[in-house]
C-alpha positions as CSV (number, residue, x, y, z in Angstrom):
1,X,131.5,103.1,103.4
2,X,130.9,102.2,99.7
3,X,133.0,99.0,98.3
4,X,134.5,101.8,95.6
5,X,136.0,103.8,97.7
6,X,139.3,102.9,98.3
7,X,141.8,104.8,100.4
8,X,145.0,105.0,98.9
9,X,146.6,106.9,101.4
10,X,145.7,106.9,105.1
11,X,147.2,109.8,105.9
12,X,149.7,112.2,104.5
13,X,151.3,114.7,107.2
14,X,152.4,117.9,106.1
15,X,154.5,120.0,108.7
16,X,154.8,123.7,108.4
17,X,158.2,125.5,108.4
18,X,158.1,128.1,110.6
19,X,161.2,129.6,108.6
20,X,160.1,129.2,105.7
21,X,156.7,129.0,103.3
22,X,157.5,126.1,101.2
23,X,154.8,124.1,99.5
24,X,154.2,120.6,99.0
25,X,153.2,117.4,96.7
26,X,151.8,114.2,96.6
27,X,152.2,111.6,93.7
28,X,151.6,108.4,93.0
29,X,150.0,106.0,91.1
30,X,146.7,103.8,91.5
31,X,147.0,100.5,89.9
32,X,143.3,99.3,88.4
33,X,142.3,102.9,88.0
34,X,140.6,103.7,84.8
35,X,140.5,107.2,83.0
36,X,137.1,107.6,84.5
37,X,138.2,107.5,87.9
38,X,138.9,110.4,90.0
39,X,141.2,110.8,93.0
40,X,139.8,112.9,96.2
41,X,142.2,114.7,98.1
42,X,140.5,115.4,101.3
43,X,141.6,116.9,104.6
44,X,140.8,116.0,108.1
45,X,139.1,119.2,110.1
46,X,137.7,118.3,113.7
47,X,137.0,114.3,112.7
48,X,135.2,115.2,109.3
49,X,136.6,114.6,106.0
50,X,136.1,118.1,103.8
51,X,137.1,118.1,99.9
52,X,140.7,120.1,99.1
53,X,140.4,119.2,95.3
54,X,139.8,116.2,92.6
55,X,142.3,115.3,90.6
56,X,142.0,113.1,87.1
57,X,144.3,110.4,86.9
58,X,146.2,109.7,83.4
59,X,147.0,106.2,83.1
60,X,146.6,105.6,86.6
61,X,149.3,108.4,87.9
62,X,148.2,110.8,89.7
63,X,149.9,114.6,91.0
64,X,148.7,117.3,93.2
65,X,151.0,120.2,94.6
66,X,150.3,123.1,96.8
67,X,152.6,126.1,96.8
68,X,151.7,127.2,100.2
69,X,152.5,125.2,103.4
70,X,150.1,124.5,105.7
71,X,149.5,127.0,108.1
72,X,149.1,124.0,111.1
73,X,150.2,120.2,111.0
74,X,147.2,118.6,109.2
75,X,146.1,114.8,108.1
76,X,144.9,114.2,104.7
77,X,143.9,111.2,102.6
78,X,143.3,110.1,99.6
79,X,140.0,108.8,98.0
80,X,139.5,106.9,94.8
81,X,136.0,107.6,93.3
């Protein structure tokens, strides 16, 4: 893997409700990060890594919410780059 990436998350689990179709957020912040940095969130579909969105960072902080549950139990991480 490059030396740049770094992986700031392992793994964030989102369950789905079965009741009800509430979304869900991650936020953080990434110490060292410069303006020119982006964060990666990416999502784990049978053992490859496929791109959900890029998000800038503003002074190292970072946000990204979905409004929609996820239809199945899912890994994701996050990606500096």
């Amino acid at each position: 893997m490059n030396s740049k990436i770094i992986i700031c998350a392992a793994a964030v689990m989102v369950l789905a409700s079965c009741s009800k179709n509430e979304g869900w957020k991650v936020q953080g912040t990434v110490k060292g990060a410069t303006e020119k940095d982006t964060l990666y969130l990416e999502e784990s579909v049978a053992d490859n890594w496929h791109l959900v969105e890029a998000i800038a960072l503003k002074d190292g902080k970072f946000e990204y919410a979905s409004e929609q549950a996820a239809a199945i139990p899912s890994t994701y991480r996050l990606r500096l780059g």
